[in-house]
C-alpha positions as CSV (number, residue, x, y, z in Angstrom):
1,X,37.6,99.3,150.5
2,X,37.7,95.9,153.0
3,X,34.5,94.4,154.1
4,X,34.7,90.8,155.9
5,X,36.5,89.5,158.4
6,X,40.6,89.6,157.7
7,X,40.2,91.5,154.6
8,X,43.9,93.5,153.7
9,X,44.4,92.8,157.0
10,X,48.0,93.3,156.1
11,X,48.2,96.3,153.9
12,X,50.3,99.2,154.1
13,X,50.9,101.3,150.8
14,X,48.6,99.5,148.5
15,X,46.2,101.6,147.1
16,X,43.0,101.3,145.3
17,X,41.8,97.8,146.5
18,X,38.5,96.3,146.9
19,X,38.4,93.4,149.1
20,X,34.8,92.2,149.6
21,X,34.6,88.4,152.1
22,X,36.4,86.9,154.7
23,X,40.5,87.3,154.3
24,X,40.6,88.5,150.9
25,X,43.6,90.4,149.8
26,X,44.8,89.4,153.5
27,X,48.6,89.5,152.6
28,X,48.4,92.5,150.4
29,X,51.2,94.8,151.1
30,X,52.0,97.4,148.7
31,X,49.7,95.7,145.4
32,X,47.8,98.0,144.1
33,X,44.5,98.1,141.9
34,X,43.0,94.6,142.7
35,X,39.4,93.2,143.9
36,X,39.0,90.5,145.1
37,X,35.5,88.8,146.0
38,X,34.9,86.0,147.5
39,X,36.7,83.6,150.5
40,X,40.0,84.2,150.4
41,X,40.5,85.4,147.0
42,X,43.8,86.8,146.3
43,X,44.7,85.7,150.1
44,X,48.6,86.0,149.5
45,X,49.0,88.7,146.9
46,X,51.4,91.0,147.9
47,X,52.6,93.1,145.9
48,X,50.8,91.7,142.5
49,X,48.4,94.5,140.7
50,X,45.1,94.6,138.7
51,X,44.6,91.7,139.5
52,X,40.5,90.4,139.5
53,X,39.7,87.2,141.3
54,X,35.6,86.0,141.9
55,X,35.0,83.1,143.5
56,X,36.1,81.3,146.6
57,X,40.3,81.1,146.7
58,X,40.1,82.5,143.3
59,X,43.8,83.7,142.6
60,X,44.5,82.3,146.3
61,X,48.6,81.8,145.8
62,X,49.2,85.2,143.9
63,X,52.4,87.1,145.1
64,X,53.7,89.4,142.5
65,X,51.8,88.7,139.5
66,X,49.7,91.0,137.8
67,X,47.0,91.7,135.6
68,X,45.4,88.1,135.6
69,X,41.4,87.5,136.1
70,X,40.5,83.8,137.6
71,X,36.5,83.6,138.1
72,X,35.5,80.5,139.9
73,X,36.1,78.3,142.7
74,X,40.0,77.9,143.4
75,X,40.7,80.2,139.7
76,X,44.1,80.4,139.4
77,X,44.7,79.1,142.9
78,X,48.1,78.2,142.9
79,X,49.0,81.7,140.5
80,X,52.1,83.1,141.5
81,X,54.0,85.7,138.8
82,X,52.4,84.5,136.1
83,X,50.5,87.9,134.3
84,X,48.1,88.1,131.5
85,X,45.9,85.2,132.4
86,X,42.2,84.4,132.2
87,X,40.5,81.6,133.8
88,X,36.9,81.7,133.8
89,X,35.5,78.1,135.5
90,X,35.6,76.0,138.3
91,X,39.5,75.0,139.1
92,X,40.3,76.3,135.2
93,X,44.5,77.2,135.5
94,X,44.5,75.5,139.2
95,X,48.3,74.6,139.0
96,X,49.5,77.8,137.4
97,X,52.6,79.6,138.9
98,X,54.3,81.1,136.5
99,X,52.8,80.4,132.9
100,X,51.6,83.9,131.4
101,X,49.1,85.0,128.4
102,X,47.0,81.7,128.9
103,X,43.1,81.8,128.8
104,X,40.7,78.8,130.4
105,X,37.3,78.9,129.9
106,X,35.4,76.4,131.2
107,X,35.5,74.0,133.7
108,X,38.9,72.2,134.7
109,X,40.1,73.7,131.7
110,X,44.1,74.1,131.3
111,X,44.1,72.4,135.1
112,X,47.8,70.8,135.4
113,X,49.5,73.9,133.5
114,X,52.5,75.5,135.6
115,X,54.9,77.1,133.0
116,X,53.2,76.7,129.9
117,X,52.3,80.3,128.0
118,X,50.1,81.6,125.0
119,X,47.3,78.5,125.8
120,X,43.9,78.9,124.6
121,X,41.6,76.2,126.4
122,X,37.7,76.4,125.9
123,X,35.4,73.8,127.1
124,X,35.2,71.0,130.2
125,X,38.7,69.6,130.6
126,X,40.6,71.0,127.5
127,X,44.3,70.9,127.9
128,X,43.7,69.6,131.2
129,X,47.2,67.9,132.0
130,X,49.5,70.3,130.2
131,X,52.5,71.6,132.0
132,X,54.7,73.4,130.2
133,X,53.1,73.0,126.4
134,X,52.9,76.7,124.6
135,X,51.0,77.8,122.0
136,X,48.4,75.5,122.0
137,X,44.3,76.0,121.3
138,X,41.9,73.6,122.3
139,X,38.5,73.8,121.9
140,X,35.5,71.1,122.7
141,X,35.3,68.9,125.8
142,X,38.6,67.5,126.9
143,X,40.8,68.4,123.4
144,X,44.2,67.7,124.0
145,X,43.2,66.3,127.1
146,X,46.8,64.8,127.9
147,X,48.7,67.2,126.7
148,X,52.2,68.0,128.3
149,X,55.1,69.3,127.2
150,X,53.7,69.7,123.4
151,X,53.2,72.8,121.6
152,X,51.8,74.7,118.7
153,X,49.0,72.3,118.7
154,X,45.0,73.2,117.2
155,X,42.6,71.1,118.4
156,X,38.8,71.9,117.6
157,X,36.2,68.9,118.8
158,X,35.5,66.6,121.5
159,X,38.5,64.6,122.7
160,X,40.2,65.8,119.4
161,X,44.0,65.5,119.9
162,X,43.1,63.9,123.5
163,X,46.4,61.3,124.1
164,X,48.8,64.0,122.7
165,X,51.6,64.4,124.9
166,X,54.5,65.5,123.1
167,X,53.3,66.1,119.5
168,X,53.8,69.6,117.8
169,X,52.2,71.5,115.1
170,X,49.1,69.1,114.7
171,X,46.1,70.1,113.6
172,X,42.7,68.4,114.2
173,X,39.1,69.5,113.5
174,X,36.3,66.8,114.7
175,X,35.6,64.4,117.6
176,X,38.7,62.2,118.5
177,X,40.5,63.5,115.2
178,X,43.7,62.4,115.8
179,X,42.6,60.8,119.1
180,X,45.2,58.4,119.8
181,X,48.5,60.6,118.8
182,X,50.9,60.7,121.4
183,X,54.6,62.0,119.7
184,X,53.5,62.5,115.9
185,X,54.0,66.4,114.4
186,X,52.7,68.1,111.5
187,X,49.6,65.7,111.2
188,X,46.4,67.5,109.3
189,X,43.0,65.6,110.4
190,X,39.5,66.8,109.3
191,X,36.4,65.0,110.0
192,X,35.4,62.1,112.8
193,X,38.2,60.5,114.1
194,X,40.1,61.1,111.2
195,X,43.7,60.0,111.6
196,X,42.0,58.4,114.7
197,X,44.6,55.7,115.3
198,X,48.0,57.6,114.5
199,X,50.5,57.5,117.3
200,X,53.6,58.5,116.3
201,X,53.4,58.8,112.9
202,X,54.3,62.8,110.9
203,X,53.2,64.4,108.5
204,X,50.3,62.9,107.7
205,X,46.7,64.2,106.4
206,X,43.4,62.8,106.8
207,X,39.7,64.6,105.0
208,X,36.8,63.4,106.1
209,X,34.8,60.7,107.6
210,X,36.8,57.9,109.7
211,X,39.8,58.9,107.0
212,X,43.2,56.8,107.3
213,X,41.1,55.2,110.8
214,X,38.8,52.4,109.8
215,X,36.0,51.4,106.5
216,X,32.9,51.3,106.9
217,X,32.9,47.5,108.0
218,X,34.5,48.6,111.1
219,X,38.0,46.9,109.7
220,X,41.4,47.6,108.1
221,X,42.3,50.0,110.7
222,X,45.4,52.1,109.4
223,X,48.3,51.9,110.7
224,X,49.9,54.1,113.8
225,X,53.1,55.0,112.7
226,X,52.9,56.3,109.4
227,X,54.7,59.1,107.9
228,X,53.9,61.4,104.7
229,X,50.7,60.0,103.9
230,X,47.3,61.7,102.3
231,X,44.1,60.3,102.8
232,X,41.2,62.3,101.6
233,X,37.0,60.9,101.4
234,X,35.3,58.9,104.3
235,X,36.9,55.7,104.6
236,X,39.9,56.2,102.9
237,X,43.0,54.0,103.9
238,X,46.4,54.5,103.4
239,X,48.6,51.3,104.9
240,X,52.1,52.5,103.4
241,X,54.5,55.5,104.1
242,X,54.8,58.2,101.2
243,X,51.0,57.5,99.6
244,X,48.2,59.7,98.8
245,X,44.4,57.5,98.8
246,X,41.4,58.9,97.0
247,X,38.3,57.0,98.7
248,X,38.1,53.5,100.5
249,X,38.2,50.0,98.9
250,X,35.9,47.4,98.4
251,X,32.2,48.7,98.7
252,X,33.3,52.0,99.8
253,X,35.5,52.5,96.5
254,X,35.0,55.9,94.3
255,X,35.3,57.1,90.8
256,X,37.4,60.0,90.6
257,X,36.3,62.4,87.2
258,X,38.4,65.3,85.6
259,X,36.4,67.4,84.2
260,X,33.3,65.4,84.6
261,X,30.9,64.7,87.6
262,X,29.6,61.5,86.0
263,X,33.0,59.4,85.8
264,X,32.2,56.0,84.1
265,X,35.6,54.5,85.1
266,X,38.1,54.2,88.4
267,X,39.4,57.8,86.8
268,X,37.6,59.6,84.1
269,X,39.1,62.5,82.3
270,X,36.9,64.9,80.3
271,X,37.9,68.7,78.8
272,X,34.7,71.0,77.6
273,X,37.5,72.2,75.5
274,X,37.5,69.1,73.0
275,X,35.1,69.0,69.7
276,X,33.1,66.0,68.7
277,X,34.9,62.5,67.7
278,X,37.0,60.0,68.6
279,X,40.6,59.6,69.8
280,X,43.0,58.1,67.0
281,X,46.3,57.0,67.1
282,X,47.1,59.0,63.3
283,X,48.2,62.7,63.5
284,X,46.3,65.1,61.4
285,X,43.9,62.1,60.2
286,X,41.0,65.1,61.5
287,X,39.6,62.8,64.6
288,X,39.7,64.1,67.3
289,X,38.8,63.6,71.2
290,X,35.5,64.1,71.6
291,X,33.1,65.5,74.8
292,X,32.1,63.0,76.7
293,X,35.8,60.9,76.2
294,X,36.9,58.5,78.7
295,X,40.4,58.5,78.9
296,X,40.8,54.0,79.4
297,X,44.1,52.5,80.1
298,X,44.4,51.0,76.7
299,X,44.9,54.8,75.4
300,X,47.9,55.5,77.6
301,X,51.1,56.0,75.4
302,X,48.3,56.8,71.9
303,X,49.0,59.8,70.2
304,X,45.8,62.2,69.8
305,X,45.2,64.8,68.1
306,X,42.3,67.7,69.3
307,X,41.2,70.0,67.6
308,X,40.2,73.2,69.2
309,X,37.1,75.5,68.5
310,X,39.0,78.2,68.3
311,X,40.7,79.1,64.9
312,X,43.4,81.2,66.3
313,X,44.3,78.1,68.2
314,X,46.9,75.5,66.7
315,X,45.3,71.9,67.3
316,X,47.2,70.1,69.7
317,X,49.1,66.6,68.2
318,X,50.7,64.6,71.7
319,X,50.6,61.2,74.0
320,X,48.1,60.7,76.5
């Protein structure tokens, strides 16, 4: 079915084709099972099958590939064996020639890709300059914006991931999480801007607010090239390689409790398992570490002794 001026104009063998506005499916020789709606929509397909293209010069470029749906204005334009794709958006998978199994949604989205396959893209400008990056997901409003040649990359948030380049395996979940890497792998970041100012720095992970970025004075920015770090509560800063931070510093310090949700120290230490008393530095003397216990520095090294509540349970004589 052709209706419009130019429309498979060219056709021979193909078969089961709808071609609906001026020179769609113009080039079509021998394809087969493709529509095509719109100006010029799959203009130079030729032999390329079940195909779908919507929109002006949607899937314009397409020769042999097959199997690929581009709805929008210039869709897949420049689409030329690459099969399997989806691009749903204005200009979404633009540059496309050969990259397979990708999906665009929204507008701009996955843009710049030519070779790169298995790319998710959702939202305004995600994965906009990749090329040849695979494996990739981005979701929220330019994620992995700059994005080239890296791969196996999650991005979930506005601008999350958005000066990667060459990084691969990071994960980030929140606006501009990890917003600044550029060749850093195997970073984790959760929250806003966690990890915000990492550049090349691996194997690093970030939970919650600002996290291994900035306090809450606007100040001691962490460092960009860090490796093997864990920073984990808003605020917290980590300024060395191979260190783990629970909470900020200064007024945005934490107690951290064991056992307890009411820590009266830097670290508390409580066990619902201990019966009333005190700890003791005799064995056997019948004290014992009692509910409620903070654990201080002073009793580091003291030998305790607990007693349990159960009789079928030997009490316990150690160090702390």
């Amino acid at each position: 079915l052709a209706a419009g001026n130019g429309a498979l104009m060219n056709n021979t063998t193909g078969n089961y084709n709808v071609a609906l506005g001026f020179e769609t499916l113009k080039q079509n020789s021998t394809g087969y099972n493709n529509f095509a709606l719109g100006y010029q929509s799959l203009y130079n397909n030729t032999t390329g099958y079940s195909n779908i293209a919507f929109g002006n010069r949607a899937l314009f470029n397409n020769q042999t590939g097959y199997d690929n749906i581009g709805i929008g204005v210039n869709a897949l334009f420049s689409n030329n064996d690459g099969y399997f794709n989806t691009a749903v958006g204005r200009e979404t998978l633009q540059a496309n020639t050969s990259g397979i199994q990708n999906t665009a949604i929204g507008n701009q989205a996955l843009f710049s890709n030519t070779l790169g396959d298995n790319n998710t893209a959702i939202g305004d400008q995600a994965l906009y300059t990749n090329t040849e990056g695979v494996n990739n997901s981005a979701n929220g409003r330019q994620s992995l914006f700059s994005n080239t040649l890296g791969s196996r990359n999650s991005a979930f948030g506005a601008q999350a991931l958005y000066n990667n380049t060459e990084g691969d395996w990071n994960t980030a979940t929140g606006y501009r999480s990890l917003g600044d890497n550029n060749l850093g792998s195997y970073n984790s970041a959760f929250g806003y801007r966690a990890l915000g100012s990492n550049i090349d720095g691996s194997y690093n992970t970030a939970i919650g607010y600002l996290a291994n970025y900035e306090n809450s004075l606007g100040s001691f920015w962490a460092l960009e090239s860090l490796s093997n770090t864990t920073a984990v509560g808003s605020f917290a800063q980590v300024f060395q390689s191979n260190t783990l931070a629970l909470g900020g510093q200064g007024v945005d310090a934490v107690k951290v409790g064991i056992g307890t949700g009411l820590p009266l120290n830097q670290l508390s230490v409580e066990s619902f398992r201990y019966a009333t008393g005190t700890v003791d530095v005799t064995s056997g003397s019948g004290s014992v570490a009692g509910t409620g216990t903070t654990f201080t520095a002073d009793m580091v090294g003291n030998l305790i002794y607990i007693e349990s509540q159960d009789s079928t349970v030997t009490p316990y004589v150690g160090t702390i």
